[in-house]
N, C-alpha and C positions, 0 to 999 in steps of 0.2 A: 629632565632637560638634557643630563649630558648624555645620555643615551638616545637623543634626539639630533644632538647636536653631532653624533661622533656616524651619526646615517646619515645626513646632511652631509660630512663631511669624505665621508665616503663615494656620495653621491658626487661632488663637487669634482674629484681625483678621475672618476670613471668618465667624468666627461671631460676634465681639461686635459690630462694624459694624449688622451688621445687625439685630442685635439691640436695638442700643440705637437705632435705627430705628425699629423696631415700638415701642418701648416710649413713645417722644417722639409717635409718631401714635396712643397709648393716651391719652398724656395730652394732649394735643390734643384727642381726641374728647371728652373729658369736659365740656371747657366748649361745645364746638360741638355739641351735642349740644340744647343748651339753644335757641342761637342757630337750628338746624336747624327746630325743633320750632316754632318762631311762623311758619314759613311754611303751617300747617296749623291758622292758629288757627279756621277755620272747621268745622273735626271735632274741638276742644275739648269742644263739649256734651255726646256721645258720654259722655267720661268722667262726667258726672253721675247715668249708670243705673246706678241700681242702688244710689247712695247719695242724692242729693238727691232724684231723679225714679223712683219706682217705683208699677208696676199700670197705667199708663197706660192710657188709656180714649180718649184722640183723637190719632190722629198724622199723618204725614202725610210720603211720601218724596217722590223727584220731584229733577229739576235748579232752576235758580236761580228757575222760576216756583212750586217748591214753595220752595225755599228763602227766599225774598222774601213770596211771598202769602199764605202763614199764619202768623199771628201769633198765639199763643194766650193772651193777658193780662188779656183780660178772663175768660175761660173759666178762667182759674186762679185770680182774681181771685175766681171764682165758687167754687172747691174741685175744680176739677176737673182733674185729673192729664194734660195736654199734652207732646207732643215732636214737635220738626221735624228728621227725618232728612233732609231736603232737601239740595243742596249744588250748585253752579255745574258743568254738563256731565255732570252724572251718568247714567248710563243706567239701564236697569229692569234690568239685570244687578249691578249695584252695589248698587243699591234690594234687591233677593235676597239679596247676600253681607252686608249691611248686616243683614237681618233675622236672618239664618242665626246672626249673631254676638251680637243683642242683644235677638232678639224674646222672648227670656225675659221682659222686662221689662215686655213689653206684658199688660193685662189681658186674658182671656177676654172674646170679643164687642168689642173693637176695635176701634174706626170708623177703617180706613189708607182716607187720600186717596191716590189715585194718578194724578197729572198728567199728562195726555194730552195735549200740544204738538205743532205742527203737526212740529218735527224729531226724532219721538218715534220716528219710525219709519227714521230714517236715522243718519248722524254728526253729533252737534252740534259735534264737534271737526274743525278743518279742516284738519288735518298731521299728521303722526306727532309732530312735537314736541309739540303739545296734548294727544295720544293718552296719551305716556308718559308727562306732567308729571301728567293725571287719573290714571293706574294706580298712579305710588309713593305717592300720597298717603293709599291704602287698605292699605298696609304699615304706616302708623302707625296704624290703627285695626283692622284687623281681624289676626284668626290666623291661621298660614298655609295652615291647611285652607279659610277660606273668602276668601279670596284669589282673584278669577278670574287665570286663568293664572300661575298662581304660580310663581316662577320665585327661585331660593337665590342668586344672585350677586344680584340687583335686591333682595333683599333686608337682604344682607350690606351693600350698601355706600348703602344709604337710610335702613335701623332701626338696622343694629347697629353700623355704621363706618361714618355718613354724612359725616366728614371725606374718606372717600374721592373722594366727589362734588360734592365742599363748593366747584370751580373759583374765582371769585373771591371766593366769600361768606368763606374762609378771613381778608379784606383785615379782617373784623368782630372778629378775635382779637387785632390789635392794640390798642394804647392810644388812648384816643379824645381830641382835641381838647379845650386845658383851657376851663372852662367862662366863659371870656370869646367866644373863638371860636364856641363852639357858640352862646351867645344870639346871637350876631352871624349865624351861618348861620341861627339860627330865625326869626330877623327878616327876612331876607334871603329865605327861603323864602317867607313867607306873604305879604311883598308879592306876591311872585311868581305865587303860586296866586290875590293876589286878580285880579290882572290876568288871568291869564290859569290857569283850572280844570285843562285838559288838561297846562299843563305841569307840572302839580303831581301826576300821578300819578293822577289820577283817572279813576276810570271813568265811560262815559257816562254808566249810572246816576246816580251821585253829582254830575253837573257838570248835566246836567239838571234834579236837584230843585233846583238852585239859582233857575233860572229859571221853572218851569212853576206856582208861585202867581201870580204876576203875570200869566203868559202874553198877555204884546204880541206885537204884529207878529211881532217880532225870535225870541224864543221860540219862538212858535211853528214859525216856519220851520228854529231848529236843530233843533227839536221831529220835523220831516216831514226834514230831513235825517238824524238818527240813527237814525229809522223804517228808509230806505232802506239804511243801511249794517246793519242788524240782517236785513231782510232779501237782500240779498247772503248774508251769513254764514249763513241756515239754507237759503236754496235752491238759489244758484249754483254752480255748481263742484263739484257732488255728483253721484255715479256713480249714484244711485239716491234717490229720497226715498221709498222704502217696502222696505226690506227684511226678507225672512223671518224672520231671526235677532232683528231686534228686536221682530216680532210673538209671537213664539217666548217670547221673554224673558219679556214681557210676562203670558203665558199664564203661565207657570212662577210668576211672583211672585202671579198669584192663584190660584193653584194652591196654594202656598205657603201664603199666608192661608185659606183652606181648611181646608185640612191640620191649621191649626196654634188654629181657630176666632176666628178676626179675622175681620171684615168690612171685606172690600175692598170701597172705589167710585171708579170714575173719573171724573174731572171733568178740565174746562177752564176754565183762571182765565181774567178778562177781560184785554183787550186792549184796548186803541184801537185808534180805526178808521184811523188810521195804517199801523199792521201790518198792519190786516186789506187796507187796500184794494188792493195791489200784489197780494195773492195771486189764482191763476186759478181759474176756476169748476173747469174740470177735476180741480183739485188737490184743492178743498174739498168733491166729489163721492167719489174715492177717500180721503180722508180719512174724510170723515163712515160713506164705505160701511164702509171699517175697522171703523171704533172700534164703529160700530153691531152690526158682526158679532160681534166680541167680546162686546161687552155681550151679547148674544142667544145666545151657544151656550155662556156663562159663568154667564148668569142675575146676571151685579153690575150693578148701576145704573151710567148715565154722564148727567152733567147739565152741559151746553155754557154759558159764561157768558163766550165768547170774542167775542161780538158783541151782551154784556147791553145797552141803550141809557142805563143808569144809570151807563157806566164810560166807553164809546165815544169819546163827545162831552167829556166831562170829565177832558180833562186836570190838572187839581189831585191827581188819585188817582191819577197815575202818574212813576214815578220817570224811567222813559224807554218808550218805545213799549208794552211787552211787558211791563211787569214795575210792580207797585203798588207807590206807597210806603207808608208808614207808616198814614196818614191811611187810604188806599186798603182797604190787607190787612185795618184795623179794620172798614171798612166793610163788606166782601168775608163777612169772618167773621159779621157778625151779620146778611148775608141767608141764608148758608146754614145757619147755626143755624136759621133758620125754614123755609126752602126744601125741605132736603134731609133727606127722611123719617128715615133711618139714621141721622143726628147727634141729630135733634129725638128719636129714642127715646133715645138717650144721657144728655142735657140734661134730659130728661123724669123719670128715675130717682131 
């Protein structure tokens, strides 16, 4: 009997062990779950279709030059229904699964901008870790039929048990700092950031608009320095800067719009001539041959505003090299409300 009793007991450990295991990372997930979800605060908007934002009449996908350079505030401002599905490294495959999941919301005859960047046609991501960090992030927002490469463990333990993958972020579940320490760390911090932008976590974007109103000397030249490391990042080290699958893509999402009666057009936001001047004539011949081809056997408009002389020279409208700030995108927006035929019928209505 007790040798019955003591395998019984045995048996009992093997299963409740482990059991009350999973049950303690049940409730673990519950509040990191919360915690998980603000790394993605940039596909927050997303949730507004279809309750705040519906019929929409102008939108506009693309990586962080759509995500950054249309701003639609005043145009809403005006009554008229805006959304920027834009988002930092996004590809025109993403821009697809993106629509696949919410172009319900879009009105009939929908003017989609779609960003044509000089690394439109290659990887804007420059490692596999970049690669993977952009794929889970489309697990919190899309279904898993329109998910590219969709994959059930990447799913399980990003959407549904992201405690799973939660490595140090888990350090956020404990108790935090009583609130004498903490004003003392916030204090602590912001000298920090004012001395010095970069150590504070900021992206060049962000450490740049600090300086580029005044634009002296000094400015300027981190101004042409973060120019140069922006390009490093979309041309160096790249096995290809035009490949097939991204032209591919490309076709498929106005293909897409088509299909679904949007009007697609492609554009290129401005640039400083920063960005522009390291690029080679070579480059910007197969480039422009591209895009032009597309446009041409697509019949969608493409209107180039990557070397406008209204942006170039004026650094104040940009946040860093490539990408408008605030001031900029407002600007941006109401020439091509005038410029661009397809919007100005919209505006027109």
């Amino acid at each position: 009997m007790s040798k019955n009793r003591a395998v019984f007991v045995f048996i009992i450990k093997c299963i409740a062990i482990p059991a009350a295991a999973v049950f303690i990372l049940f409730l673990l997930n519950i509040p990191y779950r919360k915690i998980d979800d603000e790394k993605y605060m940039d596909m927050w908007n997303l949730r507004m279709l279809g309750n705040q934002i519906a019929d929409v009449e102008i939108a506009n996908v693309g990586s962080s030059h759509g995500a950054y350079d249309f701003i639609y505030d005043g145009l809403e401002e005006d009554g008229y229904s805006c959304f920027n599905f834009g988002s930092v490294s996004q590809t025109y495959q993403y821009d697809l699964a993106l629509l696949k999941e919410y172009g319900k919301h879009l009105d009939e005859g929908c003017v989609l901008f779609i960003p044509v960047s000089y690394f439109s046609f290659n990887n804007e991501t420059v490692n596999e870790t970049e690669a993977q960090a952009l794929s889970v992030k489309y697990y919190h927002c899309l279904s898993p039929k329109n998910v590219p490469d969709y994959d059930l463990y990447t799913d399980i333990v990003t959407t549904r048990l992201p405690i799973l993958s939660a490595g140090e972020d888990l350090l956020k579940l404990l108790p935090t700092f009583t609130p004498s320490l903490k004003v003392f760390a916030a204090e602590e911090n912001s000298e920090t950031a004012a001395q010095n932008p970069e150590a504070s976590g900021m992206d060049g974007a962000t450490a740049e608009s600090q300086t580029a109103p005044g634009m002296d000397e000094a400015a300027v030249a981190e101004f042409a320095n973060r120019a140069a490391m922006r390009y490093d990042r979309h041309f160096n080290n790249k096995e290809a800067l035009f490949l097939p699958e991204r032209e591919e893509q490309l076709l498929s999402l106005i293909d897409y719009c088509k299909k679904h009666g949007l009007t697609p057009v492609l554009i290129t936001t401005p640039f400083s001539s920063y960005y522009n001047a390291p690029v080679s004539e070579a480059f910007f011949d197969q480039f422009y041959s591209t895009v032009n081809r597309i446009s041409s056997d697509t019949g969608v408009s493409y209107y180039d505003y990557s070397h406008d002389a209204r942006f170039g020279e004026n650094l104040t409208y940009f946040s860093d090299s490539d990408h408008l700030n605030a001031e900029g995108a407002a600007y941006f927006m109401e020439i091509i409300a005038e410029e661009v035929p397809e919007l100005r019928d919209v505006l027109s209505k």
